[in-house]
C-alpha positions as a printed Julia matrix, in Angstrom:
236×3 Matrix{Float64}:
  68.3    83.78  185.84
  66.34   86.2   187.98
  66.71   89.76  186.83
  68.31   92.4   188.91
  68.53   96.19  189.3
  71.67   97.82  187.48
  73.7    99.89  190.04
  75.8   102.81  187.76
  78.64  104.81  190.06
  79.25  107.12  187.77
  80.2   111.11  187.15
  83.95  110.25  185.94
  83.23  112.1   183.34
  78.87  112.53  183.56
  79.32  112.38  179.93
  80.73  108.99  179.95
  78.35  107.95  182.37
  75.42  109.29  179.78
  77.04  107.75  177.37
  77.36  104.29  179.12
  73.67  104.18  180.45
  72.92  104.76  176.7
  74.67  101.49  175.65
  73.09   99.1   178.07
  70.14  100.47  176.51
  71.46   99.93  173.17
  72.52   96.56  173.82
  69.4    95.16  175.83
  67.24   93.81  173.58
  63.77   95.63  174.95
  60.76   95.84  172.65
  59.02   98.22  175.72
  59.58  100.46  178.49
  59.24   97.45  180.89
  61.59   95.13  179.16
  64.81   97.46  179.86
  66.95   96.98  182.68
  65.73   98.64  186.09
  68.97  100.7   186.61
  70.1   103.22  189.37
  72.45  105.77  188.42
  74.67  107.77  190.54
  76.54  110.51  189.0
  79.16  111.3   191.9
  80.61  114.79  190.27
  82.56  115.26  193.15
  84.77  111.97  193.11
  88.2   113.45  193.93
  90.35  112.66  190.78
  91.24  109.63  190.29
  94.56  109.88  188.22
  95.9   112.64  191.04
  95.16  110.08  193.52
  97.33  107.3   192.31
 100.03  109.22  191.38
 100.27  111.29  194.18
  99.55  108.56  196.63
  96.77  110.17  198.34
  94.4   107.11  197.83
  91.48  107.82  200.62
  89.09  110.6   199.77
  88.83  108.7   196.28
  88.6   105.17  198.16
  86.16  106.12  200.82
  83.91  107.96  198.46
  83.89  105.29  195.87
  83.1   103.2   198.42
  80.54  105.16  200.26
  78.47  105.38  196.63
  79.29  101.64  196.05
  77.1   101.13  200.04
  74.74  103.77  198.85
  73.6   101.47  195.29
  73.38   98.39  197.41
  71.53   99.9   199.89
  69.25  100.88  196.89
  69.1    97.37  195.7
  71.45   97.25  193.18
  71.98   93.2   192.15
  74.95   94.24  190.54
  77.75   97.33  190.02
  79.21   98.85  187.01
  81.94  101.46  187.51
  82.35  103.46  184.05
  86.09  104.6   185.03
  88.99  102.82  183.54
  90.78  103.95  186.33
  88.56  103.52  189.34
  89.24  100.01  189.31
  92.86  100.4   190.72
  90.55  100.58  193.95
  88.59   97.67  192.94
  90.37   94.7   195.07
  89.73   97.12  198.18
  85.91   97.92  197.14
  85.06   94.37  196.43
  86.37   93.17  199.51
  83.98   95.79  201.76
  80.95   95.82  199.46
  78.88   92.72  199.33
  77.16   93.48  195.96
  78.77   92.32  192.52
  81.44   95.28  191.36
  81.9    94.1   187.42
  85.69   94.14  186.45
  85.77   96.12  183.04
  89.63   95.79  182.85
  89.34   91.91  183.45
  86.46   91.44  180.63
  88.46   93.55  178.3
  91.12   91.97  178.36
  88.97   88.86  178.27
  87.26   89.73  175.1
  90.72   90.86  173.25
  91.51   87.15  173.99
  88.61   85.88  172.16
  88.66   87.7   169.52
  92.69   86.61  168.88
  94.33   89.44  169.8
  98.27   89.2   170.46
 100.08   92.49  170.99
  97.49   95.3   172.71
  97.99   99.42  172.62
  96.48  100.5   175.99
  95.1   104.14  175.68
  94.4   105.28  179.0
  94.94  107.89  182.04
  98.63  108.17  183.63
  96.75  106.5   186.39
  95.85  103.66  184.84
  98.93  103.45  182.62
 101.25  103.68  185.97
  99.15  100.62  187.86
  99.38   98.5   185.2
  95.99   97.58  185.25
  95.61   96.38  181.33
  99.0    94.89  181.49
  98.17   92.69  184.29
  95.01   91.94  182.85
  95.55   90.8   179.52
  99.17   89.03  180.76
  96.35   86.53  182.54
  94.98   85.65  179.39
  97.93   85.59  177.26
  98.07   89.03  175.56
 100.68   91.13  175.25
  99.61   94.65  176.28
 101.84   97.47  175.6
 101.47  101.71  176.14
 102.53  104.71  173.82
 105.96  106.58  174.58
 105.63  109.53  176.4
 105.25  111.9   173.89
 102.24  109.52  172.41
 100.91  109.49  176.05
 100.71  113.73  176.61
  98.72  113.49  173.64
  96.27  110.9   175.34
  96.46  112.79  178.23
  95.61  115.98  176.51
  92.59  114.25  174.52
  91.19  113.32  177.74
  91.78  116.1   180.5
  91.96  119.04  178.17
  89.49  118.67  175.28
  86.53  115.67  176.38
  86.5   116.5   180.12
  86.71  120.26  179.23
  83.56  119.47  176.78
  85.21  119.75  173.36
  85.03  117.24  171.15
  88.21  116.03  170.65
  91.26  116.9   167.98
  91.27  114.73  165.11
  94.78  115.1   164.44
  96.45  114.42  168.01
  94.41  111.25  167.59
  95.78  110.45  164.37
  99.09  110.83  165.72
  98.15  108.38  168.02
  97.3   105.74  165.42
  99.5   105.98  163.61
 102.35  105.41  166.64
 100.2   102.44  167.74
 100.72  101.0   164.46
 104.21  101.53  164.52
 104.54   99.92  167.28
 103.2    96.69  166.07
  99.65   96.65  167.78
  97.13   94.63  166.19
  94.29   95.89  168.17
  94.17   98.63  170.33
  91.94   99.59  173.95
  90.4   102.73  174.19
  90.87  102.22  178.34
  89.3   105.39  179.51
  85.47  106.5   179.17
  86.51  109.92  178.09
  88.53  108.07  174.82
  84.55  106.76  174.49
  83.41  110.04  174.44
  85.72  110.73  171.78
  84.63  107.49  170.03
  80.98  108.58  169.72
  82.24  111.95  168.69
  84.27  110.83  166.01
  83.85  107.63  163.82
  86.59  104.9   165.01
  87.37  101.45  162.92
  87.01   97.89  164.5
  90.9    98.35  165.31
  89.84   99.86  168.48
  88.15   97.77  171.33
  85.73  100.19  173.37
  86.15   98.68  177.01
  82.96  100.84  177.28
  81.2    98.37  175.37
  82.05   95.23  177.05
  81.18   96.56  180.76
  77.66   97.8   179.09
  77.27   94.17  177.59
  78.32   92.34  180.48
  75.96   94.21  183.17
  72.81   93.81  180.24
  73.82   89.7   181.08
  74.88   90.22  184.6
  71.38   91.4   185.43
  69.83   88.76  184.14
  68.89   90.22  180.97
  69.39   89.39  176.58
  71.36   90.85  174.62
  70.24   91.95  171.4
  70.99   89.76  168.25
  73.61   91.22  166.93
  75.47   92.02  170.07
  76.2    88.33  171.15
C-alpha cells in the first residue's frame, strides 16, 4: 500500500487534537523522523459548537466550516481524514458526500472494535449532541451490540466533566467520574465508550482500566493503517 499524508481537522478541544496527533505517533511504529506519518493538522478553534448545533438545529455554520477545513486538507494533499470529535460526525454522511478524500468513521470503528473484542451491552459517554443523534446506538446496533446511555442525572455529570472542567482546562473531578462508574455498572455494562475526545483528555489525566474503550485510540490506529503505514507490535 502506498503511503499517504494524514489530514487532522481538529481544535474540538486543541487539547484533544494534541492529544490525538500524539497517539498516531505512539502507535506508528517509526524507528526515525522519516518513518512517521507525513500529517497535516488543522486546529479550527473557531468551529461553532458542535453540541449547540444539533440541539438547537442550527446545523450550517458548523457544516460549512467543517466542510470548508475538510476542502482545505485535500487541497493540501491529505490521502486520508481523521476528525477527533465524537460529535462532528453527526455531519459526516453530508461531508463525505461533498469531499472526495477518505473522512475515517470513528463511531463506525468503535463500535466495530467493541464487536471484536465480545462486547454485549455498551455505556456510551458522550456530549448531549452525540447522545441525542444516536450516533453509538446506531453504530454498534449494526454490529450486534447493545449500546445504552446514563440517566440524566449520570449525563449532567458527563456533561459537566467535559464542558466545565477539560474544555475549561482543569483536569477533571475524580469523584463525578466515579459516580459515573459506578452507575455504568449498575446498569449492567460490560464495557464502556469514552465517546468524546475531551473524556480522552480526562483519560490521559487520570489512569482508566481496560473497562473503558478510548474511541480516541481506534481512529489514531486506523489512520496509522489507513495511510499506508504499521502499527507497532503491540498495538495490532
Amino acid at each position: 500500500m502506498a503511503k499517504g499524508k494524514l489530514g487532522i481537522l481538529g481544535g474540538m478541544g486543541p487539547q484533544a487534537t494534541l492529544l490525538f496527533y500524539q497517539r498516531v505517533l505512539d502507535f506508528t511504529a517509526a524507528a526515525s523522523d522519516q518513518e512517521h506519518i507525513e500529517s497535516l493538522i488543522l486546529s479550527d478553534t473557531q468551529m461553532p459548537d458542535r453540541t449547540r448545533a444539533l440541539l438547537t438545529g442550527n446545523l450550517g455554520p458548523s457544516r460549512d466550516r467543517l466542510l470548508a477545513d475538510a476542502r482545505l486538507l485535500e487541497d493540501w494533499g491529505a490521502a486520508c481524514i481523521a476528525i477527533p470529535c465524537n460529535t462532528s460526525h453527526a455531519f459526516l454522511p453530508w461531508l463525505r458526500a461533498r469531499v472526495e478524500t477518505p473522512i475515517v468513521n470513528m463511531i463506525g470503528e468503535t463500535a466495530a472494535v467493541l464487536k471484536a473484542q465480545g462486547a454485549r451491552r455498551v455505556g456510551i459517554l458522550a456530549t448531549d449532541g452525540t447522545v441525542r443523534m444516536g450516533l453509538y446506538h446506531a453504530a454498534c446496533r449494526d454490529q450486534g451490540v447493545e449500546a445504552v446511555t446514563p440517566s440524566p442525572e449520570i449525563q449532567k455529570l458527563v456533561m459537566e466533566i467535559i464542558y466545565d472542567e477539560i474544555k475549561a482546562g482543569k483536569p477533571g473531578s475524580w469523584e463525578k467520574y466515579e459516580t459515573i462508574d459506578a452507575a455504568l455498572k449498575t446498569m449492567g455494562c460490560d464495557r464502556a465508550v469514552l465517546a468524546c475526545t475531551e473524556l480522552s483528555v480526562f483519560r490521559d489525566n487520570w489512569s482508566l482500566p481496560p473497562y473503558y474503550l478510548d474511541a480516541l485510540d481506534v481512529l489514531a490506529r486506523r489512520c496509522v493503517t489507513a495511510c499506508g503505514y504499521p502499527l507497532k507490535e503491540e498495538e495490532r
